[in-house]
DRENFI-238063 format. One record per residue: residue number from 1; residue in three letters; x, y, z of N, C-alpha, C, CB in turn. Coordinates in Angstrom, 2 decimals. Glycine has a CB too. Example, Ala and Ser with C-alpha at 12.3 -4.5 7.8 and 13.67 -1.06 7.14 Angstrom:
<node i="1" aa="ALA" n_X="13.19" n_Y="-5.69" n_Z="7.80" ca_X="12.30" ca_Y="-4.50" ca_Z="7.80" c_X="13.20" c_Y="-3.30" c_Z="7.80" cb_X="11.31" cb_Y="-4.47" cb_Z="9.05"/>
<node i="2" aa="SER" n_X="12.85" n_Y="-2.25" n_Z="7.08" ca_X="13.67" ca_Y="-1.06" ca_Z="7.14" c_X="12.90" c_Y="0.03" c_Z="7.87" cb_X="14.08" cb_Y="-0.60" cb_Z="5.72"/>
% end
This chain:
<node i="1" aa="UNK" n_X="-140.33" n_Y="228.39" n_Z="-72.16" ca_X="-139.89" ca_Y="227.34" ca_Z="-73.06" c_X="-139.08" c_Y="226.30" c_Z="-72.28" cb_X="-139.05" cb_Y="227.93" cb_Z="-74.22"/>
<node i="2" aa="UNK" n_X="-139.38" n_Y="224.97" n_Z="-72.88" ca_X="-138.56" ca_Y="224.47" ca_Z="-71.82" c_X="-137.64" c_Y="223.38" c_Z="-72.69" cb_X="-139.52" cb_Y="223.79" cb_Z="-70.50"/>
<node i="3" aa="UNK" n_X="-136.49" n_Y="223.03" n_Z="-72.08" ca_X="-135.78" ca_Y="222.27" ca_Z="-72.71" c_X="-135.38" c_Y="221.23" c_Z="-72.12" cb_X="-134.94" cb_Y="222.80" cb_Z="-73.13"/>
<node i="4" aa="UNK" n_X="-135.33" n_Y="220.02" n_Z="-73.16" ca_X="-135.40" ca_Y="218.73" ca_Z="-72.40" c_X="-133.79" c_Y="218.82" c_Z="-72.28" cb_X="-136.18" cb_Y="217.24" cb_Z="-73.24"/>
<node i="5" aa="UNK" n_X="-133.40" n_Y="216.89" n_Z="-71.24" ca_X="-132.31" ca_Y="216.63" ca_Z="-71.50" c_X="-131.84" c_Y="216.24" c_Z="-72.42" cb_X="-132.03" cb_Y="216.19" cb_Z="-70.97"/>
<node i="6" aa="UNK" n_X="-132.39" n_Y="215.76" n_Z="-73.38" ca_X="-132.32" ca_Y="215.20" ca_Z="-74.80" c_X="-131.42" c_Y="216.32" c_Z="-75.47" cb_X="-133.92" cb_Y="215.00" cb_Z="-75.58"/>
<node i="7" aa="UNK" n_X="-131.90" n_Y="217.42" n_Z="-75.85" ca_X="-131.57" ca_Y="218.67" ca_Z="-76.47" c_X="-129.57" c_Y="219.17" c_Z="-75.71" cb_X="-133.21" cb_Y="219.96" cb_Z="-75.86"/>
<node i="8" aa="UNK" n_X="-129.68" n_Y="218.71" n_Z="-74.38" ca_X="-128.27" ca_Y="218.93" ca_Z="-73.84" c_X="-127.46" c_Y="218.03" c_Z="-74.25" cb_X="-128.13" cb_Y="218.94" cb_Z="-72.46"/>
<node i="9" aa="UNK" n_X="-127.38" n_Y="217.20" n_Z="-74.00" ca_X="-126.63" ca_Y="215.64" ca_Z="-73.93" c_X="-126.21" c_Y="215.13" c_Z="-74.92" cb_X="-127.36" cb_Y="214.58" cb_Z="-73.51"/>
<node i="10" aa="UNK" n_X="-125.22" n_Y="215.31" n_Z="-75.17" ca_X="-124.98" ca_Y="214.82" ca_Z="-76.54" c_X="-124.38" c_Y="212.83" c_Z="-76.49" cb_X="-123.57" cb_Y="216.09" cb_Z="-77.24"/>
<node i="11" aa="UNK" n_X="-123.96" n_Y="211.94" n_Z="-75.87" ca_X="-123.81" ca_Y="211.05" ca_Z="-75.62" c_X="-123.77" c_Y="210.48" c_Z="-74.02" cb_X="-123.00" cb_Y="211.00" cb_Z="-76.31"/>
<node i="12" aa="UNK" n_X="-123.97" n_Y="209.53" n_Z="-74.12" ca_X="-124.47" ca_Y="208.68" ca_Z="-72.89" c_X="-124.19" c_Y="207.65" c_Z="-72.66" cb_X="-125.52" cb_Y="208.47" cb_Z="-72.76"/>
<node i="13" aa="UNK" n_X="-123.86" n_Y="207.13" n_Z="-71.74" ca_X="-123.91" ca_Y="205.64" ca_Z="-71.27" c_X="-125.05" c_Y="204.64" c_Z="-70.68" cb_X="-123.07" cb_Y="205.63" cb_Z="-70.34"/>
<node i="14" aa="UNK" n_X="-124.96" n_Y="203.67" n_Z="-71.13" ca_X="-125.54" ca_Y="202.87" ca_Z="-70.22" c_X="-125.06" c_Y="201.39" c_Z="-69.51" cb_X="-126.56" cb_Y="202.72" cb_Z="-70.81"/>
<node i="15" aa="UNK" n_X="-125.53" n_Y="201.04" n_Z="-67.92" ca_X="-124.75" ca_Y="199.86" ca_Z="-68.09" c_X="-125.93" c_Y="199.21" c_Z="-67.45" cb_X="-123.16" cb_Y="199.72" cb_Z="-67.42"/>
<node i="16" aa="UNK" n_X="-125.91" n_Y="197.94" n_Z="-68.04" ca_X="-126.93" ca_Y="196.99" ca_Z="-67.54" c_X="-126.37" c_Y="195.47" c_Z="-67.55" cb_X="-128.26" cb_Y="197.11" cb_Z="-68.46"/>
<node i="17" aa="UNK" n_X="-127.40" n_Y="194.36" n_Z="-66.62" ca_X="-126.29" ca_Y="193.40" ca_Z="-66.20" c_X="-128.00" c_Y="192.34" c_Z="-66.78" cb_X="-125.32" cb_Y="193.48" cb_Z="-64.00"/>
<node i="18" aa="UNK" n_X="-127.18" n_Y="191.63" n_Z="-67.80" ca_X="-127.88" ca_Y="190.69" ca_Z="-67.93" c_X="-126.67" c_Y="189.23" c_Z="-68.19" cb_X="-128.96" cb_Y="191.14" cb_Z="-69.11"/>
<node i="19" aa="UNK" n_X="-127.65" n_Y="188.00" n_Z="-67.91" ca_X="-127.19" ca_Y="186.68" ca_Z="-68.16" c_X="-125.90" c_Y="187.08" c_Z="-69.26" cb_X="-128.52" cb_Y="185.60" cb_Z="-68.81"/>
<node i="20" aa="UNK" n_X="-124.93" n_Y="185.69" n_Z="-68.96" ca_X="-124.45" ca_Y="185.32" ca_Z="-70.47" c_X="-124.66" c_Y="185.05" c_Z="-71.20" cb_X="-123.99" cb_Y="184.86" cb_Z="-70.82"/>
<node i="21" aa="UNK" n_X="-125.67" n_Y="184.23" n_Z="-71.35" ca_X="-126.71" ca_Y="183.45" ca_Z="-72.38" c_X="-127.30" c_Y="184.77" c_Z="-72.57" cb_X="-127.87" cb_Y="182.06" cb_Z="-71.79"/>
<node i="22" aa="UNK" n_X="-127.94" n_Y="185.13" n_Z="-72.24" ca_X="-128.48" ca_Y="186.63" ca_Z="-73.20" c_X="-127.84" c_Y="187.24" c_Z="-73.85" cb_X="-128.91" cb_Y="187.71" cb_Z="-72.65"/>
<node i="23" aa="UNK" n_X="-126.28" n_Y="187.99" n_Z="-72.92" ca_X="-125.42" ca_Y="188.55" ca_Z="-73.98" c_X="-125.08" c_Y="187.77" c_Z="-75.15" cb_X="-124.25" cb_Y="188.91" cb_Z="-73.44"/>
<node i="24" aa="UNK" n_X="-124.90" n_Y="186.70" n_Z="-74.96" ca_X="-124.39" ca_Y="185.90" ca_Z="-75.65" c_X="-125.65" c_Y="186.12" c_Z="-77.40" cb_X="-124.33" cb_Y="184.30" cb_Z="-74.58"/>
<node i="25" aa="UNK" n_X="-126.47" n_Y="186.02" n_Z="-77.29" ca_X="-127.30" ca_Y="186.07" ca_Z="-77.70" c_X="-127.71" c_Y="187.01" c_Z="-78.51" cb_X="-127.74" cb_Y="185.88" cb_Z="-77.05"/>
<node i="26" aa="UNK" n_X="-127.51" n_Y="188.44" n_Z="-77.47" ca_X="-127.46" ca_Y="189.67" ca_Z="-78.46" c_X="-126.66" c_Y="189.74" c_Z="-79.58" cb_X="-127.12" cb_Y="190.76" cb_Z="-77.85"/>
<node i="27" aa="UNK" n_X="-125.57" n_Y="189.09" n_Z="-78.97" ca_X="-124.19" ca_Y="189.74" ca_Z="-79.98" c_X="-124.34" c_Y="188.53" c_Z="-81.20" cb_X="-122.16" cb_Y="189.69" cb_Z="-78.98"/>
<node i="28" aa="UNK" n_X="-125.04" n_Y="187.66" n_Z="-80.96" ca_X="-125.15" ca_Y="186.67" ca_Z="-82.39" c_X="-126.25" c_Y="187.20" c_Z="-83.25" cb_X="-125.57" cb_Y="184.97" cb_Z="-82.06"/>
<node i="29" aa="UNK" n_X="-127.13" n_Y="188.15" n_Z="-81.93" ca_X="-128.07" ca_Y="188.79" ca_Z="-83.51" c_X="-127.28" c_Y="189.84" c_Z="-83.98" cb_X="-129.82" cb_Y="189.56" cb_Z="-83.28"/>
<node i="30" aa="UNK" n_X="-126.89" n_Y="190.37" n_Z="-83.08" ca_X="-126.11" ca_Y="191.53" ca_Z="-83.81" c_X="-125.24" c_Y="191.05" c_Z="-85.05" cb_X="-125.09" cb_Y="192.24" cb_Z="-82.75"/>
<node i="31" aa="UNK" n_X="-124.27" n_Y="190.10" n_Z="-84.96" ca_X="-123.67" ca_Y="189.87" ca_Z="-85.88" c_X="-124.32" c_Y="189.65" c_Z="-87.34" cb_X="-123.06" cb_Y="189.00" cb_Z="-85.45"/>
<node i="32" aa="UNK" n_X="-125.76" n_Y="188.44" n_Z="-87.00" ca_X="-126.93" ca_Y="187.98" ca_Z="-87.94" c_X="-127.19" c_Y="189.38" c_Z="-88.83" cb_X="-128.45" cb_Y="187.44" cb_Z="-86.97"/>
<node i="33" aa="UNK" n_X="-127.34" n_Y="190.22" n_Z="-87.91" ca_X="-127.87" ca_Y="191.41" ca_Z="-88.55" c_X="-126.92" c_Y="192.50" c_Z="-89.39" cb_X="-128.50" cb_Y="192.10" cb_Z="-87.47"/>
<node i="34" aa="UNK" n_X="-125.62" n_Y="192.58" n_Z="-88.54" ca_X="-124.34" ca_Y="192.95" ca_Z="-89.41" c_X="-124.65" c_Y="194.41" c_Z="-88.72" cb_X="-124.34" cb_Y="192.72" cb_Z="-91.42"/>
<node i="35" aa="UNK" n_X="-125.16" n_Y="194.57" n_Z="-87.20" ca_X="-125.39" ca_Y="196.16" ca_Z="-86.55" c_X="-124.43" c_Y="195.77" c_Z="-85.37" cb_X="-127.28" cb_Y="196.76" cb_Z="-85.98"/>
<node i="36" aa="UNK" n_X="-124.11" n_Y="196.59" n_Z="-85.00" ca_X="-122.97" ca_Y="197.26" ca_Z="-83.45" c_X="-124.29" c_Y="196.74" c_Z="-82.22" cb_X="-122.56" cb_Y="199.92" cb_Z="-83.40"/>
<node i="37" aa="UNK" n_X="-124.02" n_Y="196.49" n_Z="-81.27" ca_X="-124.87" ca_Y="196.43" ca_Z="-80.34" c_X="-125.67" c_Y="197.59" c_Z="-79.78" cb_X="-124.27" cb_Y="195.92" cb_Z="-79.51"/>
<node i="38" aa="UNK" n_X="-124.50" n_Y="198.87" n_Z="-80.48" ca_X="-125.21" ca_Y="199.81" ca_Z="-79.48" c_X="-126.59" c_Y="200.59" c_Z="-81.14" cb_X="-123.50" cb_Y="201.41" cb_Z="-78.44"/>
<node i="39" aa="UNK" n_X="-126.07" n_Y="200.26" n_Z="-82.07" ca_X="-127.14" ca_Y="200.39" ca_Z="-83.46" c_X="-128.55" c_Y="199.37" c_Z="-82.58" cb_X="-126.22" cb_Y="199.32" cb_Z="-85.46"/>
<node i="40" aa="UNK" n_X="-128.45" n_Y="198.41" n_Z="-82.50" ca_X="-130.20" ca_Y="197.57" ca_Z="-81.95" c_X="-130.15" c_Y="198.55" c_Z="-80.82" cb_X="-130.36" cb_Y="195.39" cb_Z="-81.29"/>
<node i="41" aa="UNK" n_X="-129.80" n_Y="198.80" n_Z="-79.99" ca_X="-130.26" ca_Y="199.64" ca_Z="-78.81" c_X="-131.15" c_Y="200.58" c_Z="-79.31" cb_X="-129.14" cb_Y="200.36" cb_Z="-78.05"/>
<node i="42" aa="UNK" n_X="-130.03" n_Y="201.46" n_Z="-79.91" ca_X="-130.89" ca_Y="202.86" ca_Z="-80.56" c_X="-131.84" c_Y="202.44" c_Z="-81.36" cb_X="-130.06" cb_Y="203.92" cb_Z="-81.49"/>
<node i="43" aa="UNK" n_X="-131.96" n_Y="201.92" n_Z="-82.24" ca_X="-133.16" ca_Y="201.49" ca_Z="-82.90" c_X="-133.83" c_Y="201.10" c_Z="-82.49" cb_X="-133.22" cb_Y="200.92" cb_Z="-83.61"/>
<node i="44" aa="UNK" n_X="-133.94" n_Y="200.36" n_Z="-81.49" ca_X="-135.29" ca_Y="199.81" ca_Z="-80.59" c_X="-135.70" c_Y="200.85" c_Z="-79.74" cb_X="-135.02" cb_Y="198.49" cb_Z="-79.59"/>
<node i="45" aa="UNK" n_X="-134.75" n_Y="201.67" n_Z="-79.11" ca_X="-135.23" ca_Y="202.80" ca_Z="-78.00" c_X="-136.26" c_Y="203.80" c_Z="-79.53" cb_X="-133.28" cb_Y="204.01" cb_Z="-76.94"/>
<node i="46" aa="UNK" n_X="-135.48" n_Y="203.93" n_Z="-80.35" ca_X="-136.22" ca_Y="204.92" ca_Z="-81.23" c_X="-137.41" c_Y="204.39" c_Z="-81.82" cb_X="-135.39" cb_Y="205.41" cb_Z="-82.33"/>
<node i="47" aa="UNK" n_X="-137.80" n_Y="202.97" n_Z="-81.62" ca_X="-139.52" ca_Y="202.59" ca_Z="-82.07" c_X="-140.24" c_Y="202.41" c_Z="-81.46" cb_X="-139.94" cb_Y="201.66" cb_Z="-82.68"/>
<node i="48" aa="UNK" n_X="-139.75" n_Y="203.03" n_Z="-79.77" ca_X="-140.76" ca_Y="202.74" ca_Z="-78.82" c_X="-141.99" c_Y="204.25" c_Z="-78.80" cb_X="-139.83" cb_Y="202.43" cb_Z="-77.20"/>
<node i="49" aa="UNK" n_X="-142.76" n_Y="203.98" n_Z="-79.02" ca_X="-143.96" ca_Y="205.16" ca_Z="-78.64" c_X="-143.81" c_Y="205.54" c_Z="-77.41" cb_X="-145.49" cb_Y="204.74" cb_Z="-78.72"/>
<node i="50" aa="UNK" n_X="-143.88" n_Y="207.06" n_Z="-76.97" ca_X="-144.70" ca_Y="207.66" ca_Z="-75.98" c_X="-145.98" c_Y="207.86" c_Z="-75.42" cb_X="-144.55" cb_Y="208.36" cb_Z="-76.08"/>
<node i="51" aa="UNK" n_X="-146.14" n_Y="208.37" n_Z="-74.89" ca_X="-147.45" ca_Y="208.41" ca_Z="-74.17" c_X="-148.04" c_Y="209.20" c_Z="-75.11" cb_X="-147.53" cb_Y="208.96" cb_Z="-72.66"/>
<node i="52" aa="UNK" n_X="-147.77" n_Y="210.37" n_Z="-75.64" ca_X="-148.17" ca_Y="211.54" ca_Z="-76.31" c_X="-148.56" c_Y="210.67" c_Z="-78.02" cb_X="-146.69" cb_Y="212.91" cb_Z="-76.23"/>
<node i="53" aa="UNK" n_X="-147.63" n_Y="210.06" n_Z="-78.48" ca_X="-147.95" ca_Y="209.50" ca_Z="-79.64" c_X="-148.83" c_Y="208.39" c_Z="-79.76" cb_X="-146.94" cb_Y="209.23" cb_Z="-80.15"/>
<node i="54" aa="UNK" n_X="-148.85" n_Y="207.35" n_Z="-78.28" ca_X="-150.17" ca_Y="206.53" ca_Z="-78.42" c_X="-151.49" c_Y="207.45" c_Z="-78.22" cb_X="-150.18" cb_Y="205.29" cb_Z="-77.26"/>
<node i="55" aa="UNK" n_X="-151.95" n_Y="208.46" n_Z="-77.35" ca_X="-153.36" ca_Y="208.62" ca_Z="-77.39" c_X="-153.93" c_Y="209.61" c_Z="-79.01" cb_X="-153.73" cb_Y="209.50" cb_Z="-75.77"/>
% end
């Protein structure tokens, strides 16, 4: 049986380096939208398909 890292890990970081104008950007949709920045993250990481669910 095998167990992912998913199943261990209970929180995580991430750091990534984009423009100001982008950040800038996120955080006005975020606001538009009335979600946390790190809510669009997860929600977008969680509508991406796998390999297993596209074929």
């Amino acid at each position: 049986m095998y167990v992912y890292w998913v199943d261990i890990m209970k929180d995580c970081r991430i750091s990534l380096r984009v423009s100001a104008r982008r950040m800038q950007k996120f955080r006005e949709y975020a606001v538009e939208k009335d979600k946390t920045l790190t809510q669009l993250i997860e929600e977008y990481i969680d509508s991406l398909q796998t390999a297993k669910e596209i074929k």
